[in-house]
DRENNUMAR-295663 format. One line per field, with one value per residue: residue number from 1; x, y negated, z of N, C-alpha, C in turn. Coordinates in pm, 1 decimal, always signed. Layout:
N
num <- (NUM|...)
nu <- (X|...)
nv <- (Y|...)
nw <- (Z|...)
cau <- (X|...)
cav <- (Y|...)
caw <- (Z|...)
cu <- (X|...)
cv <- (Y|...)
cw <- (Z|...)
END
This chain:
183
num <- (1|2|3|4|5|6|7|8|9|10|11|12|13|14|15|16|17|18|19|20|21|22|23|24|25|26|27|28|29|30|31|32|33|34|35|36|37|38|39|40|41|42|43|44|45|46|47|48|49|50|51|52|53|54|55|56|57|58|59|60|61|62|63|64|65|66|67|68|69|70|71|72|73|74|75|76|77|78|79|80|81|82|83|84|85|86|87|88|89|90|91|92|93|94|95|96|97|98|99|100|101|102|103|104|105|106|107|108|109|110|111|112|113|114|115|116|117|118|119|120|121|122|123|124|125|126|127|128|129|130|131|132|133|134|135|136|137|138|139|140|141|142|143|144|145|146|147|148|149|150|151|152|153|154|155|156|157|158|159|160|161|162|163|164|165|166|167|168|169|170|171|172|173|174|175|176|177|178|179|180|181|182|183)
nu <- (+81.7|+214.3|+360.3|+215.1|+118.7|+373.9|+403.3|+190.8|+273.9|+522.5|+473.1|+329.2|+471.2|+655.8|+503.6|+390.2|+686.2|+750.5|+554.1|+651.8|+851.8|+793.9|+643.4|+834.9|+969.1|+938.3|+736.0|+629.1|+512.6|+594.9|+474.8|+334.4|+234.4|+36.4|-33.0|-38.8|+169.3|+382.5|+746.1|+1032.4|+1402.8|+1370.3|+1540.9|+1602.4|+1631.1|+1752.5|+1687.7|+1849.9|+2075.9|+2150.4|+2151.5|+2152.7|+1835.4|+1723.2|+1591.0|+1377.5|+1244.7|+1208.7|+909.9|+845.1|+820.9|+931.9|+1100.1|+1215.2|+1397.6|+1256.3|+1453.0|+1629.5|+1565.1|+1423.8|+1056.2|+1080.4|+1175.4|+1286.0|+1212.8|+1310.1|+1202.5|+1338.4|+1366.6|+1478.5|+1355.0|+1119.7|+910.5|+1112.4|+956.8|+952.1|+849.1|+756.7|+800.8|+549.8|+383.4|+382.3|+286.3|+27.0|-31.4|-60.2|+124.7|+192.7|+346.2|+301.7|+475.4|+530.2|+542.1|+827.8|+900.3|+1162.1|+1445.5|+1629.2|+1962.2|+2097.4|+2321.4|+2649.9|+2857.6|+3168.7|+3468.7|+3773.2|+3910.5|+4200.2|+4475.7|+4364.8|+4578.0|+4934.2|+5205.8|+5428.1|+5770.6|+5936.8|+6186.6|+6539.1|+6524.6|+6519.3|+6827.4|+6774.2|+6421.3|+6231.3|+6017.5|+5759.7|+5798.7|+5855.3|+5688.5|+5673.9|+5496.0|+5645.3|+5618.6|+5503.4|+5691.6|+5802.3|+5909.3|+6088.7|+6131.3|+6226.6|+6328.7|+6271.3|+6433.3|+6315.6|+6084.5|+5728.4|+5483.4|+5141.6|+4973.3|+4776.4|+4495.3|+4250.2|+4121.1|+4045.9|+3910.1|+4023.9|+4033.7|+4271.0|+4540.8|+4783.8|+4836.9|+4739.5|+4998.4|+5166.7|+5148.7|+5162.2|+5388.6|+5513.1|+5439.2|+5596.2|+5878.9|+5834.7|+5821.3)
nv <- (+118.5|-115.5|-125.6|-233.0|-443.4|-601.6|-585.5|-725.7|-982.6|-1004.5|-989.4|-1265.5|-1442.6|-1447.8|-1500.5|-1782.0|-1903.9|-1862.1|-2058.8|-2279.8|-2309.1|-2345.0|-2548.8|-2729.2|-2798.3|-3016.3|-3001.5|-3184.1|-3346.8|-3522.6|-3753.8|-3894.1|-4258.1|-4324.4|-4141.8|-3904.8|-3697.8|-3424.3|-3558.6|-3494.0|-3418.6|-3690.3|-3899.7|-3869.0|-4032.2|-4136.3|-4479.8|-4600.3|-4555.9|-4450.3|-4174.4|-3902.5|-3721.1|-3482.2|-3374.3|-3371.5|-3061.9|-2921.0|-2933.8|-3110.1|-3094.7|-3135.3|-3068.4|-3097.4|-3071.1|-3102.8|-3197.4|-3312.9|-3618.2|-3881.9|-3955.2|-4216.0|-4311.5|-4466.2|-4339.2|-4332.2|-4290.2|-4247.1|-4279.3|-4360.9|-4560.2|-4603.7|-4788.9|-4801.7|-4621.7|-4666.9|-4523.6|-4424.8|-4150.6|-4074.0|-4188.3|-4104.7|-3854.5|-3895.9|-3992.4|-3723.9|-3575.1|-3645.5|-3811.0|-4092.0|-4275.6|-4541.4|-4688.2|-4936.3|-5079.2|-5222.1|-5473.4|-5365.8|-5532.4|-5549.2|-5304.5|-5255.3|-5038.7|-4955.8|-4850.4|-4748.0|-4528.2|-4336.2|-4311.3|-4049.7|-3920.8|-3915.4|-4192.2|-4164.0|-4150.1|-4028.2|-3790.5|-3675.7|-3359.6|-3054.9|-2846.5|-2569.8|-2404.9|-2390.4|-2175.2|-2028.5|-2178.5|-2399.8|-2594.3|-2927.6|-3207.0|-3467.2|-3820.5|-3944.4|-3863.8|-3556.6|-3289.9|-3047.0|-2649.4|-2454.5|-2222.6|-2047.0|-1901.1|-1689.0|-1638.2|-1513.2|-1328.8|-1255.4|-971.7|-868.2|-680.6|-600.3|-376.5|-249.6|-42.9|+176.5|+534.4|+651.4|+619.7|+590.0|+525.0|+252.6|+179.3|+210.3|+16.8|-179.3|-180.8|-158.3|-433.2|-602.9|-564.2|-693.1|-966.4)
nw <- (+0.0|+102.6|-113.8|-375.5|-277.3|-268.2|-559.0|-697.0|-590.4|-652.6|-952.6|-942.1|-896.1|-1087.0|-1299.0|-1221.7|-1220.8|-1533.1|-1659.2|-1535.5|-1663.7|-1931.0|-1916.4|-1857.5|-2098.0|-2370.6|-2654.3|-3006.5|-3284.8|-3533.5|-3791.6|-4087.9|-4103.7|-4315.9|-4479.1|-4314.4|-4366.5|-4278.8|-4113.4|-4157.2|-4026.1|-3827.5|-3630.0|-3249.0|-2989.3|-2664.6|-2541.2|-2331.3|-2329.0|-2548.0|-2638.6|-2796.9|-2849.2|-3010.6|-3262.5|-3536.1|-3724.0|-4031.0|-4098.5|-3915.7|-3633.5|-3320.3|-3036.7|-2652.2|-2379.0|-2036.6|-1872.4|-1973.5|-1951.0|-1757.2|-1655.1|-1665.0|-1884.7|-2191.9|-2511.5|-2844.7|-3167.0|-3467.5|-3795.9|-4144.5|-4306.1|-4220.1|-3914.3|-3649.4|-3373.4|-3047.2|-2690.7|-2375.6|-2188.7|-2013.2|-2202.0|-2405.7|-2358.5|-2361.8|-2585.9|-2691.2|-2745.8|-3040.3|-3293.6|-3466.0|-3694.9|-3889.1|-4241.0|-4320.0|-4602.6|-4749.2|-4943.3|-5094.0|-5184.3|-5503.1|-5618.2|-5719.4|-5901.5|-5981.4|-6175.3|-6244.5|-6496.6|-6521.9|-6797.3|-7024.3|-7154.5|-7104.3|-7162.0|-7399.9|-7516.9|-7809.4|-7858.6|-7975.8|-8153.6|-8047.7|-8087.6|-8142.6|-8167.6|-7862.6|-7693.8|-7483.0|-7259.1|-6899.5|-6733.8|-6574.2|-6404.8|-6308.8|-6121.6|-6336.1|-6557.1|-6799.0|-6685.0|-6841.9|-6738.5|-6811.6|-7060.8|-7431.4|-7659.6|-7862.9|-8038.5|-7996.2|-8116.8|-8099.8|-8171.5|-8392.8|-8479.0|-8686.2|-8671.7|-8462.4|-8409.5|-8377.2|-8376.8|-8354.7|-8075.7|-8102.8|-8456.2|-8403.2|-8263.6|-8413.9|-8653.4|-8613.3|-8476.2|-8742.3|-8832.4|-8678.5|-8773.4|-8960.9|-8911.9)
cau <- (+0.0|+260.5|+396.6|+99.4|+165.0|+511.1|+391.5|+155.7|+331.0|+613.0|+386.7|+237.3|+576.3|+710.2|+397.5|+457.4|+758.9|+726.7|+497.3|+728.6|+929.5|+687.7|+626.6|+1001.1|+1008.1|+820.1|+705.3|+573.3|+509.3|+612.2|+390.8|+339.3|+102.9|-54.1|-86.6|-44.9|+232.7|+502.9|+822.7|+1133.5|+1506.9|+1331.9|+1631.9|+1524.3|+1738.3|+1685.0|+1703.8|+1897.0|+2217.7|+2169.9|+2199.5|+2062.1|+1797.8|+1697.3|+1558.3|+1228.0|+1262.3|+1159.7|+810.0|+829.4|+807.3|+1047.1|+1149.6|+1318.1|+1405.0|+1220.5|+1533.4|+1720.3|+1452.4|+1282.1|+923.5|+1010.7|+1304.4|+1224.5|+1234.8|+1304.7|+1208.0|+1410.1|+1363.8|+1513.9|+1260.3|+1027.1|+985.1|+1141.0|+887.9|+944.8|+727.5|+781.9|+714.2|+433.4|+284.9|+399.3|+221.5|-123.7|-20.3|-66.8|+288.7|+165.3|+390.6|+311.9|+547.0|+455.7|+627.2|+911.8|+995.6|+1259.2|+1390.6|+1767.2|+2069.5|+2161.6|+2465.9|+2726.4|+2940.3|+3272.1|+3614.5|+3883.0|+3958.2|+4315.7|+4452.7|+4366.8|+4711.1|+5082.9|+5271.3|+5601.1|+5880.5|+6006.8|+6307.9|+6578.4|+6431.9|+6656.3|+6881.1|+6696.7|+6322.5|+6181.0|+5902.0|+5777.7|+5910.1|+5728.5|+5722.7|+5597.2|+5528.1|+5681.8|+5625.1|+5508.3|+5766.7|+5734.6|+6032.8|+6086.0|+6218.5|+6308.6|+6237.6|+6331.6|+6412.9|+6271.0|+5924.6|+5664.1|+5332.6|+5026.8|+4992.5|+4601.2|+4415.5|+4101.6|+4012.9|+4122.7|+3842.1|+4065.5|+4033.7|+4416.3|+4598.7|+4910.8|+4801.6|+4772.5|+5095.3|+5252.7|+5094.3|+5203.3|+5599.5|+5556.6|+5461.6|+5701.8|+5967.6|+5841.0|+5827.0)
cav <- (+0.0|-224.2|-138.8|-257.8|-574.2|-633.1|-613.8|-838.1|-1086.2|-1052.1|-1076.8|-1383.6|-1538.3|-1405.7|-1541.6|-1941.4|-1945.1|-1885.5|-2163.0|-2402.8|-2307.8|-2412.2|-2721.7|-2796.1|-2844.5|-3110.7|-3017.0|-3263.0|-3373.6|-3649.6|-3768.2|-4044.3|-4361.3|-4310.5|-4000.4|-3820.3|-3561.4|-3450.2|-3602.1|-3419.8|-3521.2|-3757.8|-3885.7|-3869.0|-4044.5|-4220.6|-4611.7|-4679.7|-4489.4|-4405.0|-4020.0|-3839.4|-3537.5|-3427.2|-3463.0|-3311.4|-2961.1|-2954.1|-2928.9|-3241.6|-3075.6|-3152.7|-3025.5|-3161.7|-3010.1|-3236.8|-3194.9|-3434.9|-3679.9|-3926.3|-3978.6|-4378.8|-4316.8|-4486.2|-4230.3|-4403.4|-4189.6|-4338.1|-4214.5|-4434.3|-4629.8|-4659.0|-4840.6|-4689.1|-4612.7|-4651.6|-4470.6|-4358.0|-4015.1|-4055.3|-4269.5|-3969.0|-3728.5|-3960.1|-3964.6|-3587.9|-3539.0|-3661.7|-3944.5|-4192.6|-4364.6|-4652.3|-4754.9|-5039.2|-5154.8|-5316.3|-5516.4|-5432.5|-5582.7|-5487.4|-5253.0|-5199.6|-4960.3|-4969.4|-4742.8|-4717.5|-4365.2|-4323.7|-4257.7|-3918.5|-3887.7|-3974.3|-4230.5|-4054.2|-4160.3|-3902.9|-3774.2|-3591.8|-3271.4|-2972.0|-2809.3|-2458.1|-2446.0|-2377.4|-2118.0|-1977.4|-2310.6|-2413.7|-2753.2|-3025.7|-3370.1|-3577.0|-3986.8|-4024.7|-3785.2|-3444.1|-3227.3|-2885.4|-2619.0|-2307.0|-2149.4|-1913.1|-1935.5|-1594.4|-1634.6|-1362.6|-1357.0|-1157.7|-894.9|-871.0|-613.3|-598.6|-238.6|-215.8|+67.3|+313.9|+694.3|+709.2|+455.2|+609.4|+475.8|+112.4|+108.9|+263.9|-66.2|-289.0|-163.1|-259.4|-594.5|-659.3|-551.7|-762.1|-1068.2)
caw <- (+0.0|+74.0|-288.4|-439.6|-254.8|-354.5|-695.8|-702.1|-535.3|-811.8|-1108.8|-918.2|-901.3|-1255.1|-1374.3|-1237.9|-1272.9|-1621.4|-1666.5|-1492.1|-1802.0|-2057.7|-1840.3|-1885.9|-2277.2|-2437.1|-2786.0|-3047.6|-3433.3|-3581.7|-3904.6|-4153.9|-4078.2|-4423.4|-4581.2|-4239.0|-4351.5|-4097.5|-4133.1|-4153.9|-3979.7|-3701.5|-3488.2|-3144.1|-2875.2|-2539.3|-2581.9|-2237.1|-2335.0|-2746.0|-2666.8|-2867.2|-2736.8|-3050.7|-3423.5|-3614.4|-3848.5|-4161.0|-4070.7|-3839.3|-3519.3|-3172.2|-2896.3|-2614.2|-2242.4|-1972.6|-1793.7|-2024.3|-1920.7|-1668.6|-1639.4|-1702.3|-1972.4|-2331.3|-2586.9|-2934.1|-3297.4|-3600.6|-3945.2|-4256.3|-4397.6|-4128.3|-3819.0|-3480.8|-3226.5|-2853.6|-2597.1|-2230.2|-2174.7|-1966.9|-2311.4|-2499.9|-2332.9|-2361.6|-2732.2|-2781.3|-2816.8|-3189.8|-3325.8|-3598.5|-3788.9|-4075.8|-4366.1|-4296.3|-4699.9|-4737.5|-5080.4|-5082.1|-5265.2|-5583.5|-5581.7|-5872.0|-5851.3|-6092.6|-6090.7|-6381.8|-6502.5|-6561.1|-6912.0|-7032.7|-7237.0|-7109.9|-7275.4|-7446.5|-7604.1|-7878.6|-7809.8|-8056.6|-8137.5|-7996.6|-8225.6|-8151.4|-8121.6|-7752.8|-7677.5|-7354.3|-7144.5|-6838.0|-6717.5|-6454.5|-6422.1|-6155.5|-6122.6|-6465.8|-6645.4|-6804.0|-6683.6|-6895.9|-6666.9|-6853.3|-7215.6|-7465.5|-7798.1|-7949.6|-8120.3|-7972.4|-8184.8|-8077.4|-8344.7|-8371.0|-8557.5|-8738.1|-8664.9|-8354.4|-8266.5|-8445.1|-8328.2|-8287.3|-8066.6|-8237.4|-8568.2|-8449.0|-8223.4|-8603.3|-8716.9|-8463.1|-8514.8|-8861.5|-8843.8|-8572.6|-8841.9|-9079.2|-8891.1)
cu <- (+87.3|+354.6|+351.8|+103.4|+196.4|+474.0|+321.7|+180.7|+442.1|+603.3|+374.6|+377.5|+667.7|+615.9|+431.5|+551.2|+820.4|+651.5|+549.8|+820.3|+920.7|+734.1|+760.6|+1024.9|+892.1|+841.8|+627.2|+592.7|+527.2|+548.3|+418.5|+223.3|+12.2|-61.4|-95.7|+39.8|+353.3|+659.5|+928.5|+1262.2|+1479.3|+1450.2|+1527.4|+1609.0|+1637.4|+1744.8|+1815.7|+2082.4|+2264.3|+2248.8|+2098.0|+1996.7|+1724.0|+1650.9|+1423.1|+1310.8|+1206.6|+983.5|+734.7|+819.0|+895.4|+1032.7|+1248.8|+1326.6|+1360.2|+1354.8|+1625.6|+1655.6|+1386.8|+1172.2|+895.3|+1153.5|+1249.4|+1290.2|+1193.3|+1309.7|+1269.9|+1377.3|+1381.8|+1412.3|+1128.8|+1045.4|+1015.0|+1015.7|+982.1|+823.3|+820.9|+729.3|+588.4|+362.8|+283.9|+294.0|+42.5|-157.6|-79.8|+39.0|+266.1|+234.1|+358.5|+412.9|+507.4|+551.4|+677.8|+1003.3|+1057.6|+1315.5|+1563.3|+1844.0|+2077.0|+2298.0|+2523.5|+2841.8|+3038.4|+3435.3|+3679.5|+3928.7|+4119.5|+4352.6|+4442.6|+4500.8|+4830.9|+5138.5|+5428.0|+5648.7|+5918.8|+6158.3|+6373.6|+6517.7|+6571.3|+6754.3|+6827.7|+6558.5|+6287.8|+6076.6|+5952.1|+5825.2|+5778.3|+5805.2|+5633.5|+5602.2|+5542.2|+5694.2|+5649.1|+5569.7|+5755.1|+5917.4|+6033.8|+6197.7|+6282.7|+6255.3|+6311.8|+6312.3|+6397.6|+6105.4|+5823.2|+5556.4|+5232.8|+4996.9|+4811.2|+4538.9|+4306.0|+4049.0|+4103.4|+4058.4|+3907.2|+4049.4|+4135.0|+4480.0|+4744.1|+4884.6|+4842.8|+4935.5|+5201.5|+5255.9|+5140.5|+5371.3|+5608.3|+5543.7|+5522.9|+5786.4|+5985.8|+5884.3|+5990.6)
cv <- (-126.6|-256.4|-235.3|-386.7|-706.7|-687.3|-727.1|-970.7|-1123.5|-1101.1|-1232.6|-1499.2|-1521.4|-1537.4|-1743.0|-1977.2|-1944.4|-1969.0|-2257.8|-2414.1|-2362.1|-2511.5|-2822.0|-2836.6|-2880.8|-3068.9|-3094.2|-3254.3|-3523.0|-3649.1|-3923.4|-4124.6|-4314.1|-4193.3|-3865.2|-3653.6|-3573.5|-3528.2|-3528.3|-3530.3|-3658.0|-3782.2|-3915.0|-3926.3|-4122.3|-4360.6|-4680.4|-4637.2|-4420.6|-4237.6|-3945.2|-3684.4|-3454.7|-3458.4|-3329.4|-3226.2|-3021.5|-2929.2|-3036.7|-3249.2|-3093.3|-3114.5|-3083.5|-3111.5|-3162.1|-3229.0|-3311.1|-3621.2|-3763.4|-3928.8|-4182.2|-4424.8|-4342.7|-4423.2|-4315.0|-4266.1|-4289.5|-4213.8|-4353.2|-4429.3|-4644.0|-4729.7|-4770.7|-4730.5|-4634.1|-4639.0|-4391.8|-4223.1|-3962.7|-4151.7|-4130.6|-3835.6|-3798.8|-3965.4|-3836.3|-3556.1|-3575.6|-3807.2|-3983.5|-4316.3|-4449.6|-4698.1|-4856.9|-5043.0|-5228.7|-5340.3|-5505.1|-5519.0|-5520.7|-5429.2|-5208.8|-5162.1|-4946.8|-4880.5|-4790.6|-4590.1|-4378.3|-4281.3|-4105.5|-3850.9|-3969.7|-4030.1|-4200.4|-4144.6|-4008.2|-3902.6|-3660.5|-3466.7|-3157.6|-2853.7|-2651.6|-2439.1|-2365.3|-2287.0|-2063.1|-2055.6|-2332.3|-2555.4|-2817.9|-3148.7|-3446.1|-3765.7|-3990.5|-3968.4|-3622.8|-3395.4|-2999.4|-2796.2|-2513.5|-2260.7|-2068.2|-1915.4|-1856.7|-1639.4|-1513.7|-1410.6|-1270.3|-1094.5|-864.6|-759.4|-637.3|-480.1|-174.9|-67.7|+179.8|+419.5|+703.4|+592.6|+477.8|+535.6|+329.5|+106.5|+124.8|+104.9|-168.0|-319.8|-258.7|-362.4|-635.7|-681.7|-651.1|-883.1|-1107.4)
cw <- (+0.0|-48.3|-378.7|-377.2|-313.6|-465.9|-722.3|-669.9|-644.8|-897.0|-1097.4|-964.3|-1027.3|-1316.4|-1349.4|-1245.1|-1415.2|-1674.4|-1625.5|-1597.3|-1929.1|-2029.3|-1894.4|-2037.2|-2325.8|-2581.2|-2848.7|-3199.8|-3439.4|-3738.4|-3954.5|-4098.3|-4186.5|-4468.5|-4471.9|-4298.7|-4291.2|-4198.3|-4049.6|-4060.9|-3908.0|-3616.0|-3357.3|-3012.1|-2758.9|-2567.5|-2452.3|-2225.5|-2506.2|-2709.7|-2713.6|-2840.6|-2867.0|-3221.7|-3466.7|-3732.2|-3938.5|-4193.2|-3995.3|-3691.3|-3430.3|-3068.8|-2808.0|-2483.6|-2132.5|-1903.2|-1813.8|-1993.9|-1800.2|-1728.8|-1730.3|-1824.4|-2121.0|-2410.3|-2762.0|-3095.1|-3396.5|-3734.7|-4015.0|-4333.3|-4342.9|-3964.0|-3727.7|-3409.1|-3114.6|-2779.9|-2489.4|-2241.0|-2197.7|-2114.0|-2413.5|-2465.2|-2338.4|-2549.3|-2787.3|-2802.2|-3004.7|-3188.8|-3449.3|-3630.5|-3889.6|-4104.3|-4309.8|-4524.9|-4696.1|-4900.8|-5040.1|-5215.8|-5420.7|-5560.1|-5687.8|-5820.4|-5997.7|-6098.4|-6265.7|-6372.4|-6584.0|-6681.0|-6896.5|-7085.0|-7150.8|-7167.0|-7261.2|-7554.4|-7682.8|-7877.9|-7929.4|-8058.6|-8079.1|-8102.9|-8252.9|-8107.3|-8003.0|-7749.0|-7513.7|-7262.0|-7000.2|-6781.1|-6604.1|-6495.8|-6276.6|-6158.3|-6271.4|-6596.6|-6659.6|-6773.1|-6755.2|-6834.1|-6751.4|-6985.5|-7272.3|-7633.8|-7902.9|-7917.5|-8069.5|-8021.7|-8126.3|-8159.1|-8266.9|-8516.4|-8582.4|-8690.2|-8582.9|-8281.5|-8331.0|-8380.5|-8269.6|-8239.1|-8115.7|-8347.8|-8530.9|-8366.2|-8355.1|-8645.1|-8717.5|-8483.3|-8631.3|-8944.6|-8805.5|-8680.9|-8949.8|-9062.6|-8881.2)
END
């Protein structure tokens, strides 16, 4: 019997102190003045220290732990391109946890935006040509100049077939030799 107690006494206290849990996190929507749809990326800070307790999903909804929180702490919503609210809690919670926002237009500046793209080509001087021609070289460019590091002055061509799906790959490397030879 005094099992049967116990238990109940547990539940009882499982039970509110899970509700003191709820209690603890303020959920809310944030919406438009006019067309009444939610509004996404909501900053959400406190106005007496600009810390920020939170911001609206992509649905418009917030959450915030009362813990972060007085009762008499102004709680400021910002979104770009409307005006900031301010509301106290306790105004918040008379609200519905439902916030409205309205349109703030604004008529900005014109803005021109301008760059210079660098030439696409290097300007070169021609230089004697070399008395044996170069293949296979590799090169860099450092402050403006092209420096050629290394090359090789045999010719290698890609020998390319037409009927390359031959049956025998004997046949084309046969093929292959005796173009080499020719070249």
């Amino acid at each position: 019997m005094l099992i049967k107690y116990l238990r109940v006494i547990l539940f009882l206290c499982v039970l509110l102190w899970g509700t003191s849990v709820v209690d603890a996190q303020t959920k809310g929507i944030v919406v438009d003045g006019v067309k009444g749809r939610s509004l996404s990326d909501v900053n959400i800070y406190l106005q007496k220290d600009s810390v920020g307790i939170g911001s609206t999903d992509r649905n418009g909804e917030f959450m915030f732990s009362r813990d972060q929180i007085t009762i008499s702490d102004t709680i400021v919503f910002l979104h770009v391109g409307y005006f900031p609210l301010k509301c106290t809690l306790s105004e918040l919670q008379h609200l519905g946890y439902k916030v409205v926002l309205h349109e703030h237009p604004q008529l900005l500046h014109e803005v021109v935006v301008s760059g210079e793209r660098p030439p696409f080509f290097l300007e070169w001087t021609s230089l004697s040509p070399l008395p044996k021609p170069l293949y296979s070289f590799g090169g860099f460019l450092h402050a403006g100049k092209i420096y050629v590091v290394a090359g090789d002055e045999t010719l290698v061509r890609m020998v390319t077939d037409k009927h390359r799906r031959s049956t025998s790959l004997l046949s084309f490397t046969m093929t292959a030799c005796m173009r080499w030879e020719e070249l």
